[in-house]
C-alpha positions as CSV (number, residue, x, y, z in Angstrom):
1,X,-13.1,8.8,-42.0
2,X,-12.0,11.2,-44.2
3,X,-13.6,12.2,-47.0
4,X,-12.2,14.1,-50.4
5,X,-14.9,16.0,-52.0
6,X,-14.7,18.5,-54.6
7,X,-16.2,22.3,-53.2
8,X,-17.7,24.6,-55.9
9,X,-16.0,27.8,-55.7
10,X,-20.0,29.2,-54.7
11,X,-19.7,27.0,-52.0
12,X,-17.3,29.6,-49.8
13,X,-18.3,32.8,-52.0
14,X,-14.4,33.0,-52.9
15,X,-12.7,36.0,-54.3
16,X,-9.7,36.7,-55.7
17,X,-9.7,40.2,-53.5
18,X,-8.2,39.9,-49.8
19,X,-9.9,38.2,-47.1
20,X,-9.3,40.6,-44.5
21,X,-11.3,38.2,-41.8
22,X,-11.7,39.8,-38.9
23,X,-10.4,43.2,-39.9
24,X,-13.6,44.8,-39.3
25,X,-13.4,44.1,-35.3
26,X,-12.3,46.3,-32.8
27,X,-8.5,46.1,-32.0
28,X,-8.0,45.4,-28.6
29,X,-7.1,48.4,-26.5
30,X,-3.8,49.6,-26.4
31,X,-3.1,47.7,-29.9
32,X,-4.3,51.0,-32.5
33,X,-1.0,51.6,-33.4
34,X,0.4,48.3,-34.3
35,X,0.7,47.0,-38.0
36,X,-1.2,44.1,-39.2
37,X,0.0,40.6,-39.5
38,X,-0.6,40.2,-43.2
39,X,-1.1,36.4,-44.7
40,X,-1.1,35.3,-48.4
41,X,-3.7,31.9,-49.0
42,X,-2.0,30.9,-52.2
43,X,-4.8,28.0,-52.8
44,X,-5.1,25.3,-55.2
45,X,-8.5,26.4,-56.2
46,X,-8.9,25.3,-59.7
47,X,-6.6,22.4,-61.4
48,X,-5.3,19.5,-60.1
49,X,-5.5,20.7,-56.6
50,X,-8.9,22.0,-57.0
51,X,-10.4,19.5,-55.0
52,X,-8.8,20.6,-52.2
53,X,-8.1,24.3,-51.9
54,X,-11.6,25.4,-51.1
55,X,-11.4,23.5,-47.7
56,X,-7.7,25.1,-47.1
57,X,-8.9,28.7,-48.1
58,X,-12.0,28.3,-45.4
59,X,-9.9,26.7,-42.5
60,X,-7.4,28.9,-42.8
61,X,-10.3,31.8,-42.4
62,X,-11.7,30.3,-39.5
63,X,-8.4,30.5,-37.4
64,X,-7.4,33.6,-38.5
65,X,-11.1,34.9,-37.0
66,X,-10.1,32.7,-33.3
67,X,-7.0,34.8,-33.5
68,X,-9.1,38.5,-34.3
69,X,-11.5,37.5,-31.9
70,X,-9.3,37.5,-29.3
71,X,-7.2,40.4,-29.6
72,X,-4.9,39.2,-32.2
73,X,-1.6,38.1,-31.6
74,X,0.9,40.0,-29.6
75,X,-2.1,42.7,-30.2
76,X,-1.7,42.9,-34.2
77,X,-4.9,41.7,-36.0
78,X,-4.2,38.7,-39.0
79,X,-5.4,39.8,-42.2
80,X,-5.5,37.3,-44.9
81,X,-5.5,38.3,-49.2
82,X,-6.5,35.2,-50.9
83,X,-5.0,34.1,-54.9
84,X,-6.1,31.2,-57.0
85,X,-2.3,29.5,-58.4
86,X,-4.5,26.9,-61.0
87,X,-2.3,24.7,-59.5
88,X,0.3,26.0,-62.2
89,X,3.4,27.3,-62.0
90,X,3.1,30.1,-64.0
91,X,-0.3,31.5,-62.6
92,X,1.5,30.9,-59.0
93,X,4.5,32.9,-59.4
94,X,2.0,35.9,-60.4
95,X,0.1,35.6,-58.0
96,X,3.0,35.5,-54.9
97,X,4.6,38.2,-56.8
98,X,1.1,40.6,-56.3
99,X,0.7,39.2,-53.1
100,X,4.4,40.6,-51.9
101,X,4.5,43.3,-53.8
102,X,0.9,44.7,-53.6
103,X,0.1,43.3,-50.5
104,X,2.4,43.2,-48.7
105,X,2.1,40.0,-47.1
106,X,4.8,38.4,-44.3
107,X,3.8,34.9,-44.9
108,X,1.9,32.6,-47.8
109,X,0.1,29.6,-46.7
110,X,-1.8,26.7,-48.6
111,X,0.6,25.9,-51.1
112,X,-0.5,22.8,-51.7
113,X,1.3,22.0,-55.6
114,X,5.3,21.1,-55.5
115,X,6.1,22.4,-58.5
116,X,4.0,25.8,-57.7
117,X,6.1,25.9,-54.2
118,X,9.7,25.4,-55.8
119,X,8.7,28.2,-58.4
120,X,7.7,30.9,-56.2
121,X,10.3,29.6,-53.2
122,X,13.3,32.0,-54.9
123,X,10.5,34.7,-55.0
124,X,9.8,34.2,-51.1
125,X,13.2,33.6,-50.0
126,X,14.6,37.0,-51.7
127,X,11.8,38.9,-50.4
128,X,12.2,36.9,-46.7
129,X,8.3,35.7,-46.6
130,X,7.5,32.6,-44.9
131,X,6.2,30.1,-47.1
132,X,3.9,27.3,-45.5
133,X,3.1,24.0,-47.7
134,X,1.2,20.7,-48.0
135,X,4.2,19.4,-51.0
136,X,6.3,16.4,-51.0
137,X,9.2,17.2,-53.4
138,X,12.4,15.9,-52.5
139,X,14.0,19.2,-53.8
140,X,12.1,21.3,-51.3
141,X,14.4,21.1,-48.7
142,X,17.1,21.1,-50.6
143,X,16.0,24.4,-51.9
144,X,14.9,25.6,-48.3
145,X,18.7,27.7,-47.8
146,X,17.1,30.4,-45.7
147,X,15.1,28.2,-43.3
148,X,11.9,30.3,-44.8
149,X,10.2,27.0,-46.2
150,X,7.9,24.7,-43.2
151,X,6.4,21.5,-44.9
152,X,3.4,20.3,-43.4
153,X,3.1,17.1,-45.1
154,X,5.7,14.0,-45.3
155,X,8.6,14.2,-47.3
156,X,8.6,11.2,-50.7
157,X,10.9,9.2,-48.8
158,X,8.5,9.0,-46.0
159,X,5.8,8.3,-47.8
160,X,7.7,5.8,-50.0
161,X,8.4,3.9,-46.8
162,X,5.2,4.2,-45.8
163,X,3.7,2.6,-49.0
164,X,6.7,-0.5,-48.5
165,X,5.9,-1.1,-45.1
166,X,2.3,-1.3,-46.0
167,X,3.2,-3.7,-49.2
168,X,5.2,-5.9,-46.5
169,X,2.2,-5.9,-44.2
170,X,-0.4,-7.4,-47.1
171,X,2.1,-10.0,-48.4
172,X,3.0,-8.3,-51.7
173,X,6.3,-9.7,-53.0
174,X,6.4,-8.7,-56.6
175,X,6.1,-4.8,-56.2
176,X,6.2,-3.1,-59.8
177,X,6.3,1.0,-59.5
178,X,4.7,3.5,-62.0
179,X,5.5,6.9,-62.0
180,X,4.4,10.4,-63.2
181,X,7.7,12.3,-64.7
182,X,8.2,15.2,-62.2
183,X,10.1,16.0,-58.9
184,X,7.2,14.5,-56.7
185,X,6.5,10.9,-58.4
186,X,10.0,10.2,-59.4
187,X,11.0,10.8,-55.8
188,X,8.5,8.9,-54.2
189,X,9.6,6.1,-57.5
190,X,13.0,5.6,-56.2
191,X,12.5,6.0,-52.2
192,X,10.2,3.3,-52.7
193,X,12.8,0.7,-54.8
194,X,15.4,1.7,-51.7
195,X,12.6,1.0,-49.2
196,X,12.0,-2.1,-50.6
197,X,15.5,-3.6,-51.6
198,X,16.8,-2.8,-48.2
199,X,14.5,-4.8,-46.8
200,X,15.7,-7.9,-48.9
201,X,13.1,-7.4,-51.8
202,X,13.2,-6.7,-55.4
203,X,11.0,-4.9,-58.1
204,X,9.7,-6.4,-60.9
205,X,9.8,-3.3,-62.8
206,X,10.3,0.5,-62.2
207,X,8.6,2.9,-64.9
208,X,8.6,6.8,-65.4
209,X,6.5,7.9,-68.0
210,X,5.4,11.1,-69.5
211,X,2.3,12.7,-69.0
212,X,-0.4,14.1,-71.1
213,X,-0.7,11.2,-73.8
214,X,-4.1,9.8,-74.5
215,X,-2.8,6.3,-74.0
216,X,-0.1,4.6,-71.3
217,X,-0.4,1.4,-73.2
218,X,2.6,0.4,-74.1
219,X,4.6,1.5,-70.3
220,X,1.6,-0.4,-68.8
221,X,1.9,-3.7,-71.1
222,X,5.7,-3.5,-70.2
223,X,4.7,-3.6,-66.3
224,X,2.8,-6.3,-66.6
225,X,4.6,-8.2,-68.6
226,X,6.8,-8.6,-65.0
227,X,3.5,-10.5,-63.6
228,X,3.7,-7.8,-60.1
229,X,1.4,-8.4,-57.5
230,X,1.0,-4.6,-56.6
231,X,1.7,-1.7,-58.3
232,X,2.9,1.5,-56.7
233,X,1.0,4.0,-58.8
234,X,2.4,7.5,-58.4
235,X,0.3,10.2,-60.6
236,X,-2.9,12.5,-60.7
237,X,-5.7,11.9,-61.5
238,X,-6.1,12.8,-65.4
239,X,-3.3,10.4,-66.0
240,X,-4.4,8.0,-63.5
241,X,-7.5,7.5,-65.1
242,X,-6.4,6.9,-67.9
243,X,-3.8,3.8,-66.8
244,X,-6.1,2.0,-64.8
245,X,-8.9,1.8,-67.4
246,X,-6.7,0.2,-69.4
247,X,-5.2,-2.0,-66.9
248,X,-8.7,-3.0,-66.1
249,X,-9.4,-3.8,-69.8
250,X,-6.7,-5.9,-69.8
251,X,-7.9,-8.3,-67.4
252,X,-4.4,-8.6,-65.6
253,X,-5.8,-9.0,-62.1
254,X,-3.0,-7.0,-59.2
255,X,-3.4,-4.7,-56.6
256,X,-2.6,-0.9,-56.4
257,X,-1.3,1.2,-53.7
258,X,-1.6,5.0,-54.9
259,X,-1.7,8.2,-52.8
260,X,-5.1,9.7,-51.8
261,X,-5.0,12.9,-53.4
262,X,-5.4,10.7,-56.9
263,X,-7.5,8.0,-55.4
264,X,-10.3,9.8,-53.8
265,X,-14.0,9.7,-54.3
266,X,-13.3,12.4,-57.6
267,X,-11.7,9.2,-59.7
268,X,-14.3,6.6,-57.8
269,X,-17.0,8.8,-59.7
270,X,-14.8,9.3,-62.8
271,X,-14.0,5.2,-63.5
272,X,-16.7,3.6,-61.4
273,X,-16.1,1.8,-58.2
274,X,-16.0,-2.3,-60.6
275,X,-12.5,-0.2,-61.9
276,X,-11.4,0.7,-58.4
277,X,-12.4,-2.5,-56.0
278,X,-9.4,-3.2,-53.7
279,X,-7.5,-0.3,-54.7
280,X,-5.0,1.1,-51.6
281,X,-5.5,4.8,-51.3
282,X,-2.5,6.7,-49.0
283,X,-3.0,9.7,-47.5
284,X,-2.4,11.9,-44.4
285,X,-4.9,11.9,-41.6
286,X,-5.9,14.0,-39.1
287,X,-6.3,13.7,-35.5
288,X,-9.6,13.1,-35.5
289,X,-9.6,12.3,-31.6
290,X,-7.8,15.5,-31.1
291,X,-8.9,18.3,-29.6
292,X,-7.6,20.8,-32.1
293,X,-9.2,18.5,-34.9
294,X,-12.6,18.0,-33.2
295,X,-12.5,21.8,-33.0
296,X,-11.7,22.6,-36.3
297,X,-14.2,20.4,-37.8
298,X,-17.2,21.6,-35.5
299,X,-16.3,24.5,-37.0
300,X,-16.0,23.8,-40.5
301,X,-19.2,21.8,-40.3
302,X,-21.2,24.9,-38.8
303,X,-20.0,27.2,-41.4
304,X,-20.4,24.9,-44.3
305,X,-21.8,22.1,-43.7
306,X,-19.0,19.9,-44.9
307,X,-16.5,18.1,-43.4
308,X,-12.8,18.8,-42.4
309,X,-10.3,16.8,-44.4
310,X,-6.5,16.3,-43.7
311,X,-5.5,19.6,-46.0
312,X,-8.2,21.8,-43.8
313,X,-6.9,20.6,-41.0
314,X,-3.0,21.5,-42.1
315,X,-3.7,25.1,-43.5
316,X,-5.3,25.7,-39.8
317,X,-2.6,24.8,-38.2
318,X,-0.6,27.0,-40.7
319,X,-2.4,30.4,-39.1
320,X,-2.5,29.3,-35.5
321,X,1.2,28.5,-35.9
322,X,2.2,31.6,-37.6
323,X,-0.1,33.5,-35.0
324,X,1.7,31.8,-31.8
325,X,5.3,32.8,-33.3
326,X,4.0,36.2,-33.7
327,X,2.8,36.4,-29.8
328,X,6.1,34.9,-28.9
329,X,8.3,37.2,-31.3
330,X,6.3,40.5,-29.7
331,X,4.7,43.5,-31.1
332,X,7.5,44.9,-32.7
333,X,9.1,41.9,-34.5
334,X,10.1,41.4,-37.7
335,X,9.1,38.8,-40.5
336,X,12.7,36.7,-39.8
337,X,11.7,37.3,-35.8
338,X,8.3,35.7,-36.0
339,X,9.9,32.6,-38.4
340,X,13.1,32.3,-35.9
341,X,10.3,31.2,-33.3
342,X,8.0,29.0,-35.4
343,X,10.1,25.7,-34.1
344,X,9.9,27.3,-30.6
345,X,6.2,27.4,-30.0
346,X,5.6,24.1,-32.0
347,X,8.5,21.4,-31.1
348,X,8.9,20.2,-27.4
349,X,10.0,20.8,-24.8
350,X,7.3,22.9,-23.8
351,X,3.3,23.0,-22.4
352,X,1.3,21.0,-24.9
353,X,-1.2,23.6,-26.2
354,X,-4.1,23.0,-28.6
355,X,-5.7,26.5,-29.5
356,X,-4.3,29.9,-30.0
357,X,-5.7,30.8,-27.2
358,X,-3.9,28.4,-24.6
359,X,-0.8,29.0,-26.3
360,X,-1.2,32.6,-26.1
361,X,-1.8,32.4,-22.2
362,X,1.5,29.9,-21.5
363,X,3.4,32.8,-23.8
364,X,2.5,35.9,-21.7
365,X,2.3,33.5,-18.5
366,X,6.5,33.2,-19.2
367,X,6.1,29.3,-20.2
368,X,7.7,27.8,-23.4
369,X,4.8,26.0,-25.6
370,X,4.8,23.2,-27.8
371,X,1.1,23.3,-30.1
372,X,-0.2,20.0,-31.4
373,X,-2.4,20.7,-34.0
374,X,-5.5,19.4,-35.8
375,X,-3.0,18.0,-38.7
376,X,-0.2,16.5,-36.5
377,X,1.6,17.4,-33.5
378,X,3.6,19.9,-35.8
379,X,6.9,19.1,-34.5
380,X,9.4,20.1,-37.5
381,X,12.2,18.2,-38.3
382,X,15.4,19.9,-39.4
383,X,14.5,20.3,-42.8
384,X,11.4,22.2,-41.5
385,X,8.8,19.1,-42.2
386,X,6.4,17.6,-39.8
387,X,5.0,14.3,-40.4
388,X,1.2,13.1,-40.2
389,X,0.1,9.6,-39.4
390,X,-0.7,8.2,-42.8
391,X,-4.3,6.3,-43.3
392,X,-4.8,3.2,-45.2
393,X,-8.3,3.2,-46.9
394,X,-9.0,0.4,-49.2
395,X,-12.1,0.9,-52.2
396,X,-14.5,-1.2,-51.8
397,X,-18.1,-1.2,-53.4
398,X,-17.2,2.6,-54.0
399,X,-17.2,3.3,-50.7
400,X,-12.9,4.8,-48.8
401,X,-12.8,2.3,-45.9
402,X,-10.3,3.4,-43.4
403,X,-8.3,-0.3,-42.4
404,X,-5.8,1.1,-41.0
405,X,-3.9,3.9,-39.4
406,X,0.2,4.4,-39.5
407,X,1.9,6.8,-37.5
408,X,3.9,8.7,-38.9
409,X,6.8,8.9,-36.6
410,X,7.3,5.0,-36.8
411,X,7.7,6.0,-39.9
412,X,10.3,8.6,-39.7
413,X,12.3,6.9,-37.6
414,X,13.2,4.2,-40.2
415,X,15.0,7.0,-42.6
């Protein structure tokens, strides 16, 4: 299973300074004269995201020490400056702007908010820096004209589809939809109504509301008063809490399907688990029966004693992928050189590798690669995304219960 817990920042000793891991070993011979690989962590560490950017920052540190241990790729060590974005816009844009400026850096990683990644993606395209993410924004793409941008985590239509095909699989046939007002929510609001009609279903109503009031009352009363039998919930947590205590004190009795970055053992502590019984949290999964994930989180639980979630598991794969384009690109290459071969080393055909260091051996052995990762198999589709297999966990006694498992290129395919 996976589980969402909340880090304190003590937990990893995290600075705001760079984390130049594996700097302080010995370059491999022959490799003195050859210029770092330089990586921005642009984590989520406080805010919304909080939750989960200490687990990105650390796995992201423990594949860029595999890489250093091993000579680095194509020779050149990976050093890694870490910034805090608040998971805000503003505090994000500063801090990519240091980062590219000060820093120096050829890629940013972690960028887990959408908003935070649309503001600092004009930033990162006119400076040509890679830009990894976990976001779901419809407009990402969209905004992707340089082919800088590589999305880790399922578009909102794909994750709209995922949340109607798991609605059609428990019966629902009154689907109401609720939606946080921003590019995220209101994309995944709208997938989801297509999803549905085109399979011969209607809505019983289709909300957008605005956030930071003290009360959703009155959008909620309007919902129900459409007597759904699910309601697609897409919001965060502050907001979330809010809407479901008051559905609860209602006494209107539905189901809710809501993505598991909101409905995650942070609001089961916040509510208490009589609020949340039945409730359908969606999220990304790893492959937990994959090498590169059993890996990872034998790692992560050596070093800190927690377990690996999904966004650990995608800001890994984030420096092992950025280290096998730099091996394939060469010594010498530039930033647009190492992103030209990201696709190359991580979408077939090719030898399935799963570590750095098998795809490193294929490279200099002449073989193309293809690396499945801890996340997914990280095979990019044209707009630069790879899609996870999506977990179904259900709340019950206050306890994420895994029922089921969707892949996500059955998913995918339906687009």
């Amino acid at each position: 299973m996976v589980h969402f817990r909340k880090l304190s920042r003590r937990d990893f000793g995290l600075s705001s300074l760079a984390l130049a891991s594996g700097a302080a070993l010995p370059l491999a011979a022959g490799a003195q004269a050859l210029q770092p690989f330089r990586i921005g962590s642009l984590n989520s560490m406080t805010g919304v995201g909080g939750p989960y950017g200490p687990y990105m920052l650390e796995a992201a540190r423990i594949a860029v020490d595999e890489v250093n241990a091993l000579g680095g790729a194509a020779g050149r060590q990976l050093v890694m400056f870490s910034e805090d974005d608040q998971t805000r816009t503003d505090a994000g844009l500063l801090a990519t702007k240091k980062m590219i400026e000060i820093n120096k850096v050829e890629a940013i990683i972690s960028v887990w908010s959408s908003a935070v990644c649309l503001a600092i993606m004009p930033t990162t395209d006119e400076s040509n820096v890679i830009m990894m993410n976990t976001c779901g924004s419809p407009d990402i793409p969209k905004e992707n004209h340089k082919g800088l941008s590589w999305i880790y985590f399922a578009s909102n239509a794909v994750f709209a589809r995922a949340y109607a095909e798991i609605a059609r699989r428990r019966g629902f046939k009154r689907p109401a939809v609720m939606a946080f007002n921003n590019s995220t929510f209101v994309g995944q609001a709208h997938n989801f109504r297509d999803a549905w009609e085109q399979g011969g279903g209607k809505l019983s109503s289709l909300v957008i509301y605005e956030p930071n009031q003290s009360s959703y009352r009155t959008e909620l009363n309007s919902v129900l008063a459409t007597k759904p039998d699910v309601i697609v919930l897409g919001s965060y947590r502050p907001d979330a809490s809010i809407l479901l205590k008051e559905w609860y004190q209602s006494g209107y009795d539905c189901k809710f399907i809501m993505p598991g970055w909101t409905a995650n053992e942070g609001l089961i502590k916040a509510l208490g688990k009589e609020v949340l019984e039945g409730v359908l949290s969606v999220h990304h999964v790893p492959k937990e029966k994959h090498p590169a994930f059993q890996h990872l989180a034998s790692e992560f639980r050596r070093k800190t004693g927690k377990e690996a979630d999904m966004y650990a598991s995608q800001a890994y794969d984030m420096v092992i992928t950025l280290a096998l384009a730099v091996e394939a690109a060469g010594p010498s290459a530039t930033t647009l050189d190492v992103n030209r071969k990201i696709r190359e080393v991580t979408t077939p055909p090719g030898q399935k590798v799963t570590s750095f260091a098998e795809g490193r051996d294929a490279l200099r052995a002449g073989k193309k690669i293809d690396y499945d990762g801890a996340s997914s198999d990280v095979n990019f589709g044209e707009r630069g995304d790879a899609i996870p297999d999506f977990g179904v966990f259900e709340i019950v006694n206050g306890n994420l219960e895994l029922r089921e498992t969707i892949l996500g290129s059955s998913i995918s395919q339906k687009i």
